[in-house]
C-alpha positions in Angstrom: 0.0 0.0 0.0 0.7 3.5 -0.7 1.2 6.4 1.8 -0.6 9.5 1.2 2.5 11.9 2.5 6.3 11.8 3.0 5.5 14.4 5.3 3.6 12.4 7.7 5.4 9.4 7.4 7.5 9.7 10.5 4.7 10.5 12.7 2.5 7.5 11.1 5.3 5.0 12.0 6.1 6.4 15.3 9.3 7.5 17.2 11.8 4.6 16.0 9.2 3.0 14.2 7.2 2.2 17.4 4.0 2.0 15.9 5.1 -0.1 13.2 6.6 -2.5 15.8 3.6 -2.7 17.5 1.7 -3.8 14.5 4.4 -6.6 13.8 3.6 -8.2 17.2 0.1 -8.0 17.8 -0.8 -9.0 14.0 2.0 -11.6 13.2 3.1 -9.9 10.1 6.1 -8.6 8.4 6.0 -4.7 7.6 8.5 -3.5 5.2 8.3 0.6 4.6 10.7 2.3 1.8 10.0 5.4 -1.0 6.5 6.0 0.5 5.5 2.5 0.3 4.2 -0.1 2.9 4.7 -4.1 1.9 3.2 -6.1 4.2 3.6 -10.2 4.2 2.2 -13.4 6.3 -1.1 -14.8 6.4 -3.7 -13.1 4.3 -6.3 -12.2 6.7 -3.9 -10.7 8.9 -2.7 -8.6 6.3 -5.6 -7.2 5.0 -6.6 -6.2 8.6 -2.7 -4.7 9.1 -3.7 -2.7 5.7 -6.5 -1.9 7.2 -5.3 -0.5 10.5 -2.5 1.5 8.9 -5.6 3.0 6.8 -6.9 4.4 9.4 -3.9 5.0 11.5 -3.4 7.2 8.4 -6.9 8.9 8.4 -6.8 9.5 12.1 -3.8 11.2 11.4 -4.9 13.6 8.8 -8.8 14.2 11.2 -6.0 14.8 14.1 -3.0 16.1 13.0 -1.1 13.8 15.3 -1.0 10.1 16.1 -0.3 8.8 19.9 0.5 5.1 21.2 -2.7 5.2 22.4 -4.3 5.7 19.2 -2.7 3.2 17.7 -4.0 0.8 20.4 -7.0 1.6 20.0 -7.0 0.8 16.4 -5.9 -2.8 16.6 -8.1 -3.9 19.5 -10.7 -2.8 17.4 -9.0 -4.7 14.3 -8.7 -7.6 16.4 -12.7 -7.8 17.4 -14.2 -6.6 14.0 -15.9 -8.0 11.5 -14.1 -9.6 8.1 -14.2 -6.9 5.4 -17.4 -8.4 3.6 -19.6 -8.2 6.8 -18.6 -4.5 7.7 -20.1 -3.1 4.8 -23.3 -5.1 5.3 -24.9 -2.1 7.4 -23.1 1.3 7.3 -24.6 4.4 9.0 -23.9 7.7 7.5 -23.6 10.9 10.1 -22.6 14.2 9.6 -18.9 14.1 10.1 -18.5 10.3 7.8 -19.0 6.7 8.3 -20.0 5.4 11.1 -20.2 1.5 10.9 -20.3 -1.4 13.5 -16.8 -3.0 14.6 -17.8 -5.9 16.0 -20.4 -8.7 15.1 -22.1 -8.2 18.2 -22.7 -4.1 16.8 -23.8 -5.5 13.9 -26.3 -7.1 14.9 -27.0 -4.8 17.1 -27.3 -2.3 13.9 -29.3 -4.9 11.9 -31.8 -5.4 14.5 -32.5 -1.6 14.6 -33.3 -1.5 11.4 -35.4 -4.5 11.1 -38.0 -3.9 14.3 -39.8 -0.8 15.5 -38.9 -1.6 18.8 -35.3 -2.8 20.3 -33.7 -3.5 23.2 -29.9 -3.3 23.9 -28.1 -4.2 27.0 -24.4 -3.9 27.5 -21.2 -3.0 29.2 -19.9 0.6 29.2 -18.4 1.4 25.8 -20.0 -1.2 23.4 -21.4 1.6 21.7 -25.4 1.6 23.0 -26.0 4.8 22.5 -24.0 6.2 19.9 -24.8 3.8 17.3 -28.8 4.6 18.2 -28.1 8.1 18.0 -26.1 7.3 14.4 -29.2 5.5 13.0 -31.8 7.8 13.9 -29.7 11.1 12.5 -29.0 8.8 9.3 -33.4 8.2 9.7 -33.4 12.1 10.4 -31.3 13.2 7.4 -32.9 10.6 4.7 -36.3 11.9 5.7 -37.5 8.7 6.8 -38.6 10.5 10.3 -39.4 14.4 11.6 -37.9 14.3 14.5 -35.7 12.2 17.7 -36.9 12.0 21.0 -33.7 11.5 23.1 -34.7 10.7 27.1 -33.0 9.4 29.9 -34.2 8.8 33.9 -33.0 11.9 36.3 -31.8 9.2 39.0 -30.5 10.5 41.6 -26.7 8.4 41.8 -25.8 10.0 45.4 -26.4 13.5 44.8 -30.0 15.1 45.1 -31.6 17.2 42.3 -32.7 19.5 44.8 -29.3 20.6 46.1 -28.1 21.3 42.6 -27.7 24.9 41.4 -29.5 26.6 38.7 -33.1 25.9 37.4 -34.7 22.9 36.1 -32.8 22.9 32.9 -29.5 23.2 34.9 -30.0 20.4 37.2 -31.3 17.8 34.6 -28.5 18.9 32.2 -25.8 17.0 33.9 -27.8 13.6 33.1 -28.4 14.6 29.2 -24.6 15.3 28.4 -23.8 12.0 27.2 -26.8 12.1 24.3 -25.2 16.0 23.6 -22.0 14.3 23.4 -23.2 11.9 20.5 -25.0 14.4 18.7 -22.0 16.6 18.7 -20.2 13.5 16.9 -22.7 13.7 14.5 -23.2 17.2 13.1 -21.5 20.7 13.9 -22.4 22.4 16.6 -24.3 24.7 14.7 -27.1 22.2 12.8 -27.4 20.4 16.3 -28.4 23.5 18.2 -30.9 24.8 15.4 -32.7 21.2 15.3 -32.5 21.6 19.1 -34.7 25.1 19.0 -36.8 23.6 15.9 -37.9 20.8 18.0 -36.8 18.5 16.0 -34.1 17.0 18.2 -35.6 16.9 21.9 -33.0 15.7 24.9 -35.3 15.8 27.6 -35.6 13.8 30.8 -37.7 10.8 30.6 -41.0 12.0 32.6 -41.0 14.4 30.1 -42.7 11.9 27.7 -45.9 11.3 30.0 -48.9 11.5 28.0 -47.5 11.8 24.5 -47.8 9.9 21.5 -44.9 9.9 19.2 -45.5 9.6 15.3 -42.7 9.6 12.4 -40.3 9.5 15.6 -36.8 7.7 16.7 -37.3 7.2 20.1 -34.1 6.4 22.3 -34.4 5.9 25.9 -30.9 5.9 27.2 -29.9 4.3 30.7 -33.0 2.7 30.9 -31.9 0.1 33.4 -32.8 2.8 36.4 -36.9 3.2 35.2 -39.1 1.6 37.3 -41.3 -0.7 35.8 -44.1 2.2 35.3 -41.6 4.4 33.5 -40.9 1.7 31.1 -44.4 1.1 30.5 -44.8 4.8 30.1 -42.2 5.4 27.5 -43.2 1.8 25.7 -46.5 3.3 25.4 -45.6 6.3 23.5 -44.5 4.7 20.4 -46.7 6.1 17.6 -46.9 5.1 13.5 -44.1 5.0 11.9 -41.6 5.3 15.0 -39.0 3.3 15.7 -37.7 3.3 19.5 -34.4 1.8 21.0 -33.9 1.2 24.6 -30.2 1.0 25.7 -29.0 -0.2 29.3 -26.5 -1.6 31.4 -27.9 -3.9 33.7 -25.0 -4.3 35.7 -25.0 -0.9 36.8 -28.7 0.1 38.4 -29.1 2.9 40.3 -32.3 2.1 41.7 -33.2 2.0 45.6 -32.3 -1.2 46.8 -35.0 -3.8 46.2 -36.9 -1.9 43.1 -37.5 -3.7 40.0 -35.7 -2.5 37.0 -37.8 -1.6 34.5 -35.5 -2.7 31.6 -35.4 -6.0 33.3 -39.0 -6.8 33.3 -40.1 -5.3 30.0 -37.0 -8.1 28.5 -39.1 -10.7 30.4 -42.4 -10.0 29.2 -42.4 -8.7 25.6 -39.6 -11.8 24.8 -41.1 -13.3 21.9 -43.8 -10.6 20.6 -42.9 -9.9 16.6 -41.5 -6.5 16.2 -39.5 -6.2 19.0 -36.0 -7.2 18.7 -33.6 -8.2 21.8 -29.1 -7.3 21.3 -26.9 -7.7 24.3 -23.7 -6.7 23.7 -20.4 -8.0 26.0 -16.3 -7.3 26.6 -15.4 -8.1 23.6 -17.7 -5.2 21.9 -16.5 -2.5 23.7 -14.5 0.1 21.2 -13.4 2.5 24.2 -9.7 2.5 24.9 -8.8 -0.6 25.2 -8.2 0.1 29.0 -11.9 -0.1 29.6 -12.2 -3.4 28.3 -9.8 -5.0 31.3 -11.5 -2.8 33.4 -15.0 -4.1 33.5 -13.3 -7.5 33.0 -11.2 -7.1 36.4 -15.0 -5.8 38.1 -16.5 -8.9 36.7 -13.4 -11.3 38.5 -14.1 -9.7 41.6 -17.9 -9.5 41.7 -17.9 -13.4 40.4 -15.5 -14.3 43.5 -17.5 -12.4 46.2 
């Protein structure tokens, strides 16, 4: 393969040609780099997914203007838990700022399902991409035309600190539980678009009681963190799915914040609507988180220890 700059060759390999090192050992390939060229040999697969690594090592580089160890990292562990090149491609999500496409098998399904029921749940780990790939489909929905609006919601649940003792008005104190869904908007489409939807009403990020006694039409409907609703919220938001809507319900149900002894609402919907056409059931694991690659060891190590108590 073919660099696209001289000039950025040194800081794609790395300082002594760390990066390229790196690659060598984790993918079990030989990496030969002279005049702006990259020959890589071994076993095929491994070098199609080496190619494919330093393609995006190179991108990353151009989007950044720099490339850390970290990044690099990153890359591979994501190279070594994705999908062969053929199955990739199957389902690809457009945003504002590229492609965004599942890395995993477990994403794609989890994309696939999205797309071929009206009403999904997704349970998961931190970092296995829950929300953002929800958030992708329904601004690719948003942008095609295919819906007039998204309905972002998420429980207020108060983790150790009490609304009431926050400053600032309503807005203020809820805002601190809606950042993540800002977060994945602002991935998605400048600043700029995102705010003017936003005032339009045709993005709402709003807390989850905030959807009592609606009826959603022509709608994605994401309720995020929905492993702390009681079992009446989740009735409440199931209930709001109108024609044409499409809703997705992400959780992690090894992290509820509930009072001790409350049902999870997540938990009990999975229970009862198991089985109904329509509604479509993902749950994502380790090996589908996309984070840094730190995150990955770190729910593993939590898992060890809450396993051996």
């Amino acid at each position: 393969m073919q660099l696209d700059s001289d000039a950025q060759r040194t800081e794609l390999f790395g300082p002594a040609d760390a990066h390229l090192k790196a690659l060598r050992a984790a993918m079990d390939v030989r990496i030969c780099a002279r005049d702006g060229n990259i020959a890589i040999t071994g076993n095929k697969p491994n070098v199609e997914r080496t190619a494919d690594i330093i393609d995006r090592m190179q991108k990353r580089l151009v989007r950044r203007g720099s490339l850390s160890e970290s990044d690099v990292d990153e890359l591979m562990t994501q190279a070594q838990n994705s999908l062969d090149t053929a199955e990739s491609e199957a389902v690809v999500v457009y945003s504002g700022k590229g492609i965004i496409e599942p890395v995993t098998k477990g994403q794609l399904k989890y994309v696939e399902t999205m797309f071929a029921n009206d009403l999904t749940f997704c349970t998961g780990p931190a970092g296995t991409g829950k929300t953002y790939l929800a958030v992708a489909m329904a601004v690719s929905m948003l942008k095609k035309r295919q819906i007039r609006k998204i309905v972002l919601a998420r429980p207020a649940v108060e983790a150790g600190e009490k609304l009431g003792f926050l400053p600032g008005n309503l807005q203020a104190k809820v805002n601190p539980y809606l950042r993540p869904l800002f977060d994945s908007l602002e991935d998605m489409m400048d600043f700029a678009q995102m705010r003017k939807f936003i005032e339009m009403d045709i993005i709402e990020v709003i807390p989850l009681a905030f959807m009592r006694g609606r009826t959603l039409n022509e709608v994605v409907i994401i309720c995020d963190e929905a492993q702390n609703t009681s079992s009446s919220q989740m009735l409440m938001v199931l209930t709001r799915l109108g024609r044409r809507s499409k809703m997705i319900i992400t959780g992690d149900i090894t992290q509820i914040d509930l009072e001790k002894g409350q049902t999870s609402g997540m938990i009990d919907a999975c229970r009862r609507l198991k089985g109904i056409a329509g509604i479509g059931f993902v749950e994502l694991e380790e090996i589908d988180i996309v984070r840094h690659k730190l995150v990955q060891d770190i729910v593993q190590a939590y898992d060890k220890t809450k396993n051996s108590t």
